[in-house]
C-alpha positions as CSV (number, residue, x, y, z in Angstrom):
1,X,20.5,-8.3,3.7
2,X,17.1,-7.0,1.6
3,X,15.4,-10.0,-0.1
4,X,14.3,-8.5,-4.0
5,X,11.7,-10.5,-5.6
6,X,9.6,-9.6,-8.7
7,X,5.9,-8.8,-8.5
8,X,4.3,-11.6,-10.8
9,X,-0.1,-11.2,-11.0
10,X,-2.0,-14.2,-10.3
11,X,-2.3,-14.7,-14.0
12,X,1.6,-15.1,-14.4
13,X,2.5,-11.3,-15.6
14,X,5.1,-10.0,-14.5
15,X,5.4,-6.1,-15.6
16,X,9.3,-5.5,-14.3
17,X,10.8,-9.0,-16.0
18,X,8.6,-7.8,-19.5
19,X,10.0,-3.9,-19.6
20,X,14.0,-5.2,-18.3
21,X,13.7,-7.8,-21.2
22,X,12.9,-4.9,-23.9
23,X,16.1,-2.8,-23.0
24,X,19.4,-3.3,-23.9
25,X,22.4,-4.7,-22.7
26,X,23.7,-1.6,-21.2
27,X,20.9,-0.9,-19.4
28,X,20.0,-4.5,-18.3
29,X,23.6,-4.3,-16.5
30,X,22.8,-1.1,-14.9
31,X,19.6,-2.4,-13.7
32,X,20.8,-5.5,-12.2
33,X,23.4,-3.5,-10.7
34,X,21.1,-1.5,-8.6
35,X,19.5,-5.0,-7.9
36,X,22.4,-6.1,-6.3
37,X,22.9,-2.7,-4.5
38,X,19.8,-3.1,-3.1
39,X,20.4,-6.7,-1.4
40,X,23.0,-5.4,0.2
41,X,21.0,-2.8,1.8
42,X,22.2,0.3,-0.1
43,X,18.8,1.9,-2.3
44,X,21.0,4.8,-3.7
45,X,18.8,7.5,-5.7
46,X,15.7,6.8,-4.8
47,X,12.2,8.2,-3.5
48,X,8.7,7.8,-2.7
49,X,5.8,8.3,-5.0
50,X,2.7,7.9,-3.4
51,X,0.8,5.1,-1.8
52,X,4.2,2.8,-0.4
53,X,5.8,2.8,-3.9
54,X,9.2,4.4,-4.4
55,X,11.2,4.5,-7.6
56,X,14.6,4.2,-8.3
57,X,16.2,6.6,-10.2
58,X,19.0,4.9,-13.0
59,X,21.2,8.2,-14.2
60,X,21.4,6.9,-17.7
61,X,20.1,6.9,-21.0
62,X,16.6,8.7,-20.8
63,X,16.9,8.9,-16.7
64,X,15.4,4.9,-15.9
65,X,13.2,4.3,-13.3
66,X,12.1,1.2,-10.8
67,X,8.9,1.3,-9.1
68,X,8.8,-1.1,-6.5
69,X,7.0,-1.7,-3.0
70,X,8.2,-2.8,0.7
71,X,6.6,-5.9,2.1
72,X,8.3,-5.2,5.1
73,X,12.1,-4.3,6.0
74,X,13.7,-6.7,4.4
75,X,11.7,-7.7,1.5
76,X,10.9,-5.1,-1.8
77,X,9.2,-6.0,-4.6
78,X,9.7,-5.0,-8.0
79,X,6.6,-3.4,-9.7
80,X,8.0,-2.0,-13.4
81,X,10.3,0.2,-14.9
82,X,10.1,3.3,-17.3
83,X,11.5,6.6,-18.5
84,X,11.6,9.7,-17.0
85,X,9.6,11.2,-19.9
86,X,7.4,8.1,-19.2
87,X,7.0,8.5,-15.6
88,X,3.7,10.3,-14.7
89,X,2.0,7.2,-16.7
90,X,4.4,4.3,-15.3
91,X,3.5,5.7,-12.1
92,X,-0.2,4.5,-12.0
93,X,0.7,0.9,-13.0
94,X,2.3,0.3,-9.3
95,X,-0.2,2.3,-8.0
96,X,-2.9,0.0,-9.3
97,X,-0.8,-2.6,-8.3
98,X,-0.4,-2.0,-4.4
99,X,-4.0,-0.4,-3.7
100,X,-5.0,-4.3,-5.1
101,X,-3.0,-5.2,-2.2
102,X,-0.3,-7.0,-4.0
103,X,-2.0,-9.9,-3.9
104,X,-0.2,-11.4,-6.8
105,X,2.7,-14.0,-6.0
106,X,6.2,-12.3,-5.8
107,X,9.4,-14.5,-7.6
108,X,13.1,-14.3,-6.5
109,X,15.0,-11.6,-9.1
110,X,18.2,-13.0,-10.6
């Protein structure tokens, strides 16, 4: 089993919960979907980006994406999420976010 948990900052953002929250229904089930996919140790579409972040790729809508990071084997932490069209700027954001060393607290995804 793969633990997934949401990267939260120290002040209390959390980037992935804010961007899920401002998408519909469809693709809120999609999302979650992969979620689940993910605990059970299957990352379908997926690759690295740079720096230990990956994204998932979601094959719907304007082609979604996940950034997220591996704490180790069993434990990935969800960054954000964008757009294809969005991606060479949603890319940074994790970026940012792991070369600070992560150092915010990470919260169980449901």
């Amino acid at each position: 089993m793969v633990r997934v948990v949401r990267y939260v900052t120290k002040g209390g953002k959390d980037y992935f919960d804010e961007w899920l929250q401002d998408q519909d229904a469809e693709t809120k089930a999609r999302v979650q979907t992969r979620i689940d996919r993910i605990e059970l140790g299957n990352f379908g579409d997926h690759k690295g980006v740079g720096d230990g972040v990956f994204e998932l790729r979601i094959d719907c809508g304007p082609g979604y994406r996940v950034y997220y990071g591996l704490d180790n084997e069993t434990l990935v932490i969800l960054l954000c999420g964008g757009t294809k069209k969005q991606q060479a700027r949603t890319i940074n954001e994790p970026l940012i976010k792991c070369d600070s060393g992560m150092q915010g607290k990470a919260s169980r995804s449901e």
